[in-house]
C-alpha positions in Angstrom: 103.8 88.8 117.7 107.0 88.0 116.3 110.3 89.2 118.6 112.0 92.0 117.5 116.2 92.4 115.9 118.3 89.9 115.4 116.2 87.0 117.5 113.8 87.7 114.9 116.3 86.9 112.0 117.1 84.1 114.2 113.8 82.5 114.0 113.2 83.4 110.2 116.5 81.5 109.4 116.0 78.7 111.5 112.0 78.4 109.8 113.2 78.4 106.6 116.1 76.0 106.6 113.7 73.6 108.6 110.7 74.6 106.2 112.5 75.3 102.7 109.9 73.4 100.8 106.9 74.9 102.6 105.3 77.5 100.7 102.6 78.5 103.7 105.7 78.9 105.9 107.6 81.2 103.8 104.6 83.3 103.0 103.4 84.2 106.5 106.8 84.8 107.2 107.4 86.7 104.2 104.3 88.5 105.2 105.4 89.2 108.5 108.7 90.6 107.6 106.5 93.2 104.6 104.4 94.4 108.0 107.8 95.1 109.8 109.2 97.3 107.3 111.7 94.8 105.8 110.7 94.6 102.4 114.9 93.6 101.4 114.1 90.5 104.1 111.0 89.5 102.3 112.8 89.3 99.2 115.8 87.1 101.2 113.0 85.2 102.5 111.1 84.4 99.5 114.1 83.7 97.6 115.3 80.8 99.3 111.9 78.6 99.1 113.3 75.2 97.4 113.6 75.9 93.4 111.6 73.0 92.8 108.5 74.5 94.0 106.2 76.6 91.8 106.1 80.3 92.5 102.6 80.6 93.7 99.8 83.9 92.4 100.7 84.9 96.3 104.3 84.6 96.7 104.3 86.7 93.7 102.1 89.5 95.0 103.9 89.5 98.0 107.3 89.9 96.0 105.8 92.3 93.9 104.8 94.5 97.1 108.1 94.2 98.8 109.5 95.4 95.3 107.2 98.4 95.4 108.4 99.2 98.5 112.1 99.8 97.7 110.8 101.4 94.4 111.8 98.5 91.9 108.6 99.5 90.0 109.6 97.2 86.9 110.2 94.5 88.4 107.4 94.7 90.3 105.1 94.9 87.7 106.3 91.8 86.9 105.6 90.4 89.6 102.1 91.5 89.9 101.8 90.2 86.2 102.3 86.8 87.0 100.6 86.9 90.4 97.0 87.9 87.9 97.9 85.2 85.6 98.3 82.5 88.1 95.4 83.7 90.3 92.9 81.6 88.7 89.3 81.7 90.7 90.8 83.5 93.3 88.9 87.0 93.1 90.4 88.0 96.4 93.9 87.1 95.0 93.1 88.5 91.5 91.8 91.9 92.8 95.2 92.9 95.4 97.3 91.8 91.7 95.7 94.6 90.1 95.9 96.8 91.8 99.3 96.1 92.8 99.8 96.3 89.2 98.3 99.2 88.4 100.4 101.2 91.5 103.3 99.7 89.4 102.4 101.3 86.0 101.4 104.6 87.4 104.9 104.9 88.6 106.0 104.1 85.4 103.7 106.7 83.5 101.7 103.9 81.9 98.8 105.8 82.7 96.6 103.9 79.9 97.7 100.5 81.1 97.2 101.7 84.7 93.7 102.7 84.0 92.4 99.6 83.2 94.0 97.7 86.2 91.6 100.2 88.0 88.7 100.6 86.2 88.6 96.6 86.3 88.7 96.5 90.1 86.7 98.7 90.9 83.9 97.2 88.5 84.7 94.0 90.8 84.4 96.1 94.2 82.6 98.9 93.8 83.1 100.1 97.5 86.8 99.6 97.6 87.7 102.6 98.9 91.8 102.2 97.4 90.2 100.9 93.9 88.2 103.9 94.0 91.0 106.7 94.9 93.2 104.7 92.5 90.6 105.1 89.7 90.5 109.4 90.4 94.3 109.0 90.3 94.6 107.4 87.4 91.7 109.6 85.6 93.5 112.5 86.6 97.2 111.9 85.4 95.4 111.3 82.2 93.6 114.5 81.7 90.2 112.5 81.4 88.0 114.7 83.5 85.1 113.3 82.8 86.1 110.0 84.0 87.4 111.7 86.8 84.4 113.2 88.2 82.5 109.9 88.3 85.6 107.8 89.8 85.3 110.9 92.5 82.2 110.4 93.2 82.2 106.4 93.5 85.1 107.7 96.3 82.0 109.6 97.6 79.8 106.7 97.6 82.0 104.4 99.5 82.6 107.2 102.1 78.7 107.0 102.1 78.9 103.0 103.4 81.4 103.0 105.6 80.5 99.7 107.2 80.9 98.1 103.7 84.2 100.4 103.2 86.4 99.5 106.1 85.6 95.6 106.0 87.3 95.6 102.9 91.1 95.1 102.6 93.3 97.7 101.5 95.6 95.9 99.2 98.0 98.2 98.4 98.5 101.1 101.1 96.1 103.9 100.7 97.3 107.6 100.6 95.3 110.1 101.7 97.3 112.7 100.3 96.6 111.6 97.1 93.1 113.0 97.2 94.2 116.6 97.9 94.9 117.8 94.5 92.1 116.2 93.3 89.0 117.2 95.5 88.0 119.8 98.6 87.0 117.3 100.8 88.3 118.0 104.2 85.6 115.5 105.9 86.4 112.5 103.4 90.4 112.8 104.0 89.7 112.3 107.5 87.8 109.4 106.6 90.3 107.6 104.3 93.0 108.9 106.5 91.5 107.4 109.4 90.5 103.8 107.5 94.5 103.7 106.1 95.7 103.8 109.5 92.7 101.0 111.1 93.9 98.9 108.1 97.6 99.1 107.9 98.8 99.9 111.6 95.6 98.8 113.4 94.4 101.0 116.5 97.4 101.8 117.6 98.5 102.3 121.3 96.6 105.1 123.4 98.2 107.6 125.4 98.7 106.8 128.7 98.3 109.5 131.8 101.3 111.2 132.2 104.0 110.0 134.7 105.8 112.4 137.3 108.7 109.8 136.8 108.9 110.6 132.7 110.6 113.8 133.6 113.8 112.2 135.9 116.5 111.5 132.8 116.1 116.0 132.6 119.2 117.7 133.4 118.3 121.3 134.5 114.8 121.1 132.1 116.8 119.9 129.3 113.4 117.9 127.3 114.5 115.5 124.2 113.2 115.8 121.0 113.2 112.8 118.4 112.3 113.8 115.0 111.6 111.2 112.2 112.2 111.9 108.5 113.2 110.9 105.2 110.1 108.7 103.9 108.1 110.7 101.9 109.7 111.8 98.8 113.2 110.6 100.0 116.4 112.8 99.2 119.8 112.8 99.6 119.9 115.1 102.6 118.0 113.9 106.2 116.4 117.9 105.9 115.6 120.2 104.0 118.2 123.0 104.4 115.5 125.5 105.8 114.1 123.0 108.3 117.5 121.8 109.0 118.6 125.8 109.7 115.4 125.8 112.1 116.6 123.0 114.3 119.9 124.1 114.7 118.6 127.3 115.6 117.2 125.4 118.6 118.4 126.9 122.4 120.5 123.2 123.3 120.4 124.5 127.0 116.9 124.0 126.8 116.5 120.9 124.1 117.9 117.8 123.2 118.0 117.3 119.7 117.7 113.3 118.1 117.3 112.3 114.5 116.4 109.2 113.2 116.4 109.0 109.8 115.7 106.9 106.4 117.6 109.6 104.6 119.9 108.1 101.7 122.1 110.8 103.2 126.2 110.1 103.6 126.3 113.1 105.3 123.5 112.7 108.0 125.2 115.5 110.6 122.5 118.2 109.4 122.0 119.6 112.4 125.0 120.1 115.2 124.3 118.8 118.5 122.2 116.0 117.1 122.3 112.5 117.9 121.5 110.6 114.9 120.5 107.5 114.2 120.4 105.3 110.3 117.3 103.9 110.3 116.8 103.3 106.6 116.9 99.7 107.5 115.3 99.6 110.8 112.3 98.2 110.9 109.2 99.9 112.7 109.6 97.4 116.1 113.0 97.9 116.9 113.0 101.7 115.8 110.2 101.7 118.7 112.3 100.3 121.2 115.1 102.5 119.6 113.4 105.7 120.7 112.2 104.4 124.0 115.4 103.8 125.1 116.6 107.3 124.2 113.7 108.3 126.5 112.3 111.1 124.0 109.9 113.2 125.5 108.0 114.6 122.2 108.3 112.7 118.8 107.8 114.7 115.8 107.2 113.2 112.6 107.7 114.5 109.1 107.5 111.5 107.0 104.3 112.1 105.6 101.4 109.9 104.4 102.3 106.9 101.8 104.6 104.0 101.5 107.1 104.7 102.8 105.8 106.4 105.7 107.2 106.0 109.7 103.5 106.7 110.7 103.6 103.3 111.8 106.4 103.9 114.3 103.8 106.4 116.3 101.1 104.0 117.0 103.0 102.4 119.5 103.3 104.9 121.4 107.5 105.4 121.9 106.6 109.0 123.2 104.6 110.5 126.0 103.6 113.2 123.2 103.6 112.7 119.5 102.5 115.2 116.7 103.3 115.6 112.8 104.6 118.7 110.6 105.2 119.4 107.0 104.8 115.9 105.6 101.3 115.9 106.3 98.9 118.3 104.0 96.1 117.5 106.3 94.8 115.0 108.9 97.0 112.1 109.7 93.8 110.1 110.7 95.7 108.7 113.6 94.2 108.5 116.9 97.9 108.0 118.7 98.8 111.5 117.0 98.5 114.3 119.7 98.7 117.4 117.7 99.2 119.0 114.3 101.4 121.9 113.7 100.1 123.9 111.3 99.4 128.1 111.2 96.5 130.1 111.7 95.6 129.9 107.7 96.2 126.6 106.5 94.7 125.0 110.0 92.5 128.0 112.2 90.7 126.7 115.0 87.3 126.7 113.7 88.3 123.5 111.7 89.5 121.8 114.5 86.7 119.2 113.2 88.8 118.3 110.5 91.8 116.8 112.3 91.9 114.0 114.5 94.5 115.4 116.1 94.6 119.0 118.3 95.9 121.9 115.5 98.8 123.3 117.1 99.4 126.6 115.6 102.7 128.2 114.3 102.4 132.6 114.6 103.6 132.8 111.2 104.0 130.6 108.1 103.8 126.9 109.0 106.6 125.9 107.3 109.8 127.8 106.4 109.4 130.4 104.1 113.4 131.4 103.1 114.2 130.5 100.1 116.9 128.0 99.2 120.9 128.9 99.1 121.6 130.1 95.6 124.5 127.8 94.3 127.9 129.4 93.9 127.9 129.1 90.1 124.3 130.0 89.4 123.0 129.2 85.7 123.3 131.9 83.1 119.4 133.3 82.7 117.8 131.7 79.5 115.9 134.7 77.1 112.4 133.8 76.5 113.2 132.8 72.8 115.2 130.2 74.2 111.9 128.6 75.9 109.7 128.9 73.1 107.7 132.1 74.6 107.0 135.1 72.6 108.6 138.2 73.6 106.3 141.5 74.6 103.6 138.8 75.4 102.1 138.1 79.3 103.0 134.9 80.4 101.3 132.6 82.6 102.8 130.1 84.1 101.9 127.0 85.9 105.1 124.3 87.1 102.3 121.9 88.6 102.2 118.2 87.3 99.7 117.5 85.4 97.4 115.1 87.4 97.0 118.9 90.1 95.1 120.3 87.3 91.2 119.8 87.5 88.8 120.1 84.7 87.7 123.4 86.7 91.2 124.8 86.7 92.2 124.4 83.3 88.6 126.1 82.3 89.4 128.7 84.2 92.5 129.2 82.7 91.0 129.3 79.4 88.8 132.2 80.5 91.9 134.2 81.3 93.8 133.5 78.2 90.5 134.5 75.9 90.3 137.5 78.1 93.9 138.8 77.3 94.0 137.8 73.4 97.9 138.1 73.5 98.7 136.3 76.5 100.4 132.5 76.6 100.1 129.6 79.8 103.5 127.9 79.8 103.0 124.8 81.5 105.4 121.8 82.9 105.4 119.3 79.6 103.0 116.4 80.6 103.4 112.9 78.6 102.1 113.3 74.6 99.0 111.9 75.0 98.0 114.8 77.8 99.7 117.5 76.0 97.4 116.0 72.9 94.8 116.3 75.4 95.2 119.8 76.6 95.4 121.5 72.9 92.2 119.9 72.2 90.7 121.5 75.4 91.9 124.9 74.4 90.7 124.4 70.8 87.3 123.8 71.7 87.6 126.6 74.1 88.3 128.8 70.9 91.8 129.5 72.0 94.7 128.9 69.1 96.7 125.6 71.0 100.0 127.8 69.8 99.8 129.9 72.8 100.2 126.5 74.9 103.4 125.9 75.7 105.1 123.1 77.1 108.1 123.2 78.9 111.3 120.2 80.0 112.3 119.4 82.6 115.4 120.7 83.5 117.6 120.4 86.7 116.1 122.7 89.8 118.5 125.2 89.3 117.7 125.9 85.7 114.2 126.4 86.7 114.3 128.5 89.0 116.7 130.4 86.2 113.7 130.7 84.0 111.4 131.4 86.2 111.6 135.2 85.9 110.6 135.1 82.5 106.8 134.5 83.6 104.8 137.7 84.7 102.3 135.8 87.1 102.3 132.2 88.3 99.0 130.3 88.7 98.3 128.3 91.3 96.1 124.8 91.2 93.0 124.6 93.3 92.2 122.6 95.4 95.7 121.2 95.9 97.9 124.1 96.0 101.5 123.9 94.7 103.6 124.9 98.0 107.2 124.8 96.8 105.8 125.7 93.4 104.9 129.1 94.7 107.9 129.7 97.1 110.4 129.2 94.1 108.3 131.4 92.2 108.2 133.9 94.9 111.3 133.8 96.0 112.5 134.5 92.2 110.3 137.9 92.1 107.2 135.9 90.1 104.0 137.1 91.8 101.8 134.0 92.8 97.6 133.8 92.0 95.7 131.5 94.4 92.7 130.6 95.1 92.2 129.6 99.3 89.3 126.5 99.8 88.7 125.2 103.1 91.2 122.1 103.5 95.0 122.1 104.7 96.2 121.6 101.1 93.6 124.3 99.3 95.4 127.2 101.6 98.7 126.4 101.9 99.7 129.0 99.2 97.4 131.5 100.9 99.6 131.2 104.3 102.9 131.6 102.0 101.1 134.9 100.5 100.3 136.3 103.8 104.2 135.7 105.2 104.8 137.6 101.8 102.4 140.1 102.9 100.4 139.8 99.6 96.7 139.2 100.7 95.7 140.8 98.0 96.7 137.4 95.9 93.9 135.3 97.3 91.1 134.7 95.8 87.8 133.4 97.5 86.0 131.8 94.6 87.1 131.1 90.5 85.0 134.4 89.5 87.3 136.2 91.7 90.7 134.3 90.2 90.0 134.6 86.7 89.1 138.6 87.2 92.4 139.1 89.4 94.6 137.8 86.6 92.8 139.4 84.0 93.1 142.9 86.2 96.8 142.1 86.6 97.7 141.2 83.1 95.5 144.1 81.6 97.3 147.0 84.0 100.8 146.9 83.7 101.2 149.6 86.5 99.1 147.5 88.8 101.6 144.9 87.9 104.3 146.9 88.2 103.6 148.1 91.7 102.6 144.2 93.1 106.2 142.8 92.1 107.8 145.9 94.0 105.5 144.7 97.3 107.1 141.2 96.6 111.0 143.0 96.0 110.0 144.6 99.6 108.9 141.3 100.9 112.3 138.9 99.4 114.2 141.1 101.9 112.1 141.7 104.3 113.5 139.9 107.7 110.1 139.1 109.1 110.0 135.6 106.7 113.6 135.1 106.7 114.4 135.3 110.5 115.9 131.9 111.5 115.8 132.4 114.9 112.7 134.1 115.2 111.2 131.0 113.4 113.1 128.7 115.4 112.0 130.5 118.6 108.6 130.2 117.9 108.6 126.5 116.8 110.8 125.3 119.8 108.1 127.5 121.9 105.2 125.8 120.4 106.9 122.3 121.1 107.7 123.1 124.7 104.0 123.9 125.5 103.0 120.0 124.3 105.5 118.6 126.7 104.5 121.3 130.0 101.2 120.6 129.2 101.7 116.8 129.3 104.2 117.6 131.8 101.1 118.9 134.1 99.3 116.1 133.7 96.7 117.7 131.3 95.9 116.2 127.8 96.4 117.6 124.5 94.6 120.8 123.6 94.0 122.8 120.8 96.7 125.4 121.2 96.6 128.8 119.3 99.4 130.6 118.1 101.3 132.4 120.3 104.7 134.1 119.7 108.0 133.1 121.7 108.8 135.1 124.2 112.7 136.9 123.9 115.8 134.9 125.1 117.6 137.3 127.4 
């Protein structure tokens, strides 16, 4: 293994001034520096192999992956472009430049282009499981449901030879979380969840037997906390304001709080009392050794699946305890993961087989439920004329991107809209081709494709303006649309689900129930499509669900800070006594925090 910092740079420089005209050199090095989490190194290191010599199909692809990584999705296509044409009979080589290239055109809504990149590859390996996924994501953000279903079930297929599955390389890093929106599957997440981590961070460290000697840097029970976030989906803040209200919320008598984040943040104090650490250009080793040294008792990770995930940082182990919340709508797959926070909806008990790591059980909503700060100058409300909607006509409404919505869905939605003649389905404007796509689906469904309508996008603020101007939001099954329906909600907008049996197919459902609206969950699509068509037919019904969701806006039971952070700082502490008393992770059910005196 390669030494970590700056003896690491050390060696890379010396190598390369000693090796300039050495193409293997550069590469493994090169590579080496991509499985560390440098991917600005790579392209240092790959830049200064001698001019002279020709840029190898590999140093491309690697090039093209370290481009990925810091989301230059152009250039990287470009990359992966020339990697394929110098490949020659390489099929290994030629197959990882596919699908590199098709991650690259996905990003950049070449969806067409993108399709055949994975089509191709997995005609050349059917039992790739990332070919295969890739293929049901491309299918999807398309529209092409037919092509969809049988790129699902080649997924199922390879899930069926596992053996042949997991010997085959990942080439470029497999998301789980991609599969959510697509399929109800909570047994084949684990699966792929569990074969990206084998094949990108290997098995990981185990947990060792706790050590009496782990609790001596405590002042007077004072337990550290090292939380890790800003990977997935990366912003401009370290936290979300709600989850950043949470933590500050936290009893500091009682908790240490330190944040180590990839956040492109200039303002990283989110939290008071919080020692923070930049680690946008840390790379996983010596962010390991980083949070050994602060000694942290229980790392929490909300990075999420993906890319640009600190996943990695876990498997060695810098924590006695380790678990994951929020960035993770399922299984993380990882054996070195001790627990899962979730809530008694979106993770009960009984499907503690679909985790690999123990549930861990919030009493109410998993994840905040306050809505965001309105800003001080809030945007004037548009009229519906100015969004293209009729006036005096039900509108239903549906802000999901378009590879959520499942052949199944969208028929549903058709039921509802022949059910109420007068009704519209306003829907976030997909690319031309899908919107192309979608009128011919209603057409043949017998449904005018005027009473589509498609709508910008338009800053957040704006939308949640408009908002109002729907009577009923629908959700997307299986993967629901969690901030979706907590800006609707929060806006007055009642919010349709339907609850399946994985993380992501009830997340809505556990937002509904902190909303105290049950009654907006449905167990099948029978019982959807009749709920909406009830709603939209009886305006009193209507009438009296959105003044239980006025109730619910002010009601302090979801909006409680403290109580929230009470309960989540409670649910914490019990992983460390428990590790604390020398007893391994358990499943542990909710339970509310007791009352500071």
């Amino acid at each position: 293994m390669l030494p970590r910092g700056e003896p690491l740079r050390g060696m890379v420089t010396l190598a390369l001034d000693q090796h300039r005209r050495d193409t293997a050199i550069c590469l493994r090095t090169a590579e080496s520096l991509l499985a560390q989490y440098r991917p600005t190194e790579v392209l240092d290191c790959l830049d200064q192999l001698d001019t002279s010599i020709e840029r190898s199909a590999a140093w491309h692809l690697v090039r093209a992956s370290a481009l990925s990584a810091l989301r230059d999705d152009r250039q990287a296509v470009r990359d992966a472009t020339a990697a394929m044409a110098k490949a020659g009979p390489d099929a290994a080589l030629h197959q990882r430049a596919l699908l590199q290239l098709g991650q690259g055109l996905t990003r950049l809504q070449d969806h067409a282009e993108a399709g055949w990149c994975y089509r191709t590859a997995l005609a050349a390996q059917p039992q790739a499981a990332d070919a295969a996924l890739a293929s049901a994501l491309g299918s999807a953000a398309d529209l092409d449901w037919d092509a969809h279903s049988t790129h699902l079930d080649r997924l199922l297929a390879c899930m069926a030879h596992p053996p042949a599955s997991a010997h085959l390389p990942l080439v470029v890093p497999l998301d789980p979380g991609q599969l959510l929106p697509l399929l109800d599957h909570p047994l084949l997440h684990r699966w792929l969840a569990a074969l990206a981590c084998q094949q990108r961070h290997g098995a990981g460290t185990t947990r060792e037997k706790p050590k009496t000697a782990a609790r001596d840097h405590r002042r007077q029970g004072r337990w550290r906390l090292g939380i890790l976030t800003g990977g997935r989906e990366r912003s401009g803040s370290a936290l979300d304001p709600s989850v950043a209200a949470l933590f500050d919320a936290f009893d500091q008598k009682h908790v240490a709080l330190y944040l180590y984040s990839d956040a492109r943040s200039d303002h990283p104090r989110v939290v008071t009392a919080t020692r923070w650490h930049d680690s946008r250009h840390t790379s996983t080793e010596d962010l390991v050794g980083i949070i050994r040294g602060d000694r942290i008792d229980l790392l929490l990770d909300l990075t999420g699946p993906g890319e640009d995930s600190r996943l990695g940082v876990l498997a060695h182990r810098p924590a006695p305890v380790q678990a994951a919340w929020l960035g993770h709508a399922g299984t993380t797959g990882a054996p070195w993961v001790d627990y899962l926070i979730g809530d008694p909806v979106v993770t009960p008990l009984a499907a503690q087989a679909q985790f690999s790591e123990c549930i861990a059980q919030l009493p109410g909503c998993h994840r905040p439920t306050r809505p965001p700060r309105p800003p001080a100058q809030p945007p004037v409300p548009p009229r519906r004329t100015d969004c293209g909607l009729p006036d005096g006509a039900p509108v239903l409404a549906s802000f999901n991107p378009p590879e959520r919505i499942t052949g199944a869905q969208f028929r549903a939605w058709c039921q509802i809209l022949s059910a109420v003649p007068d009704s519209v389905l306003w829907l976030r404007a997909p690319a031309p081709d899908a919107q192309r796509h979608l009128r011919a689906s209603v057409a043949r469904a017998g449904i005018d494709p005027v009473r589509l309508v498609f709508a910008p996008a338009v800053p957040p603020q704006a939308h949640l303006a408009r908002l109002p101007l729907a009577d009923l939001v629908l959700d997307c099954f299986p993967g629901n649309a969690e901030t979706a329906a907590r800006d609707a909600l929060s806006t007055g907008v009642p919010v349709l689900t339907r609850i399946g049996q994985g993380f992501a197919a009830r997340r809505t459902a556990s937002l509904l129930a902190a909303f105290r609206l049950p009654g907006l969950v449905c167990t099948d699509t029978e019982h959807y499509v009749r709920t909406a068509v009830h709603l939209l037919r009886d305006a009193d019904a209507m009438a009296q669900l959105k003044a239980r969701l006025a109730t619910a806006r002010t009601s302090a039971l979801h909006r409680d800070t403290e109580c929230s952070a009470r309960d989540l700082e409670h649910l914490l502490a019990r992983m460390v006594a428990r590790h604390d008393a020398g007893l391994p992770p358990t499943p542990l059910a909710a339970e509310p925090a007791p009352r500071r005196d």
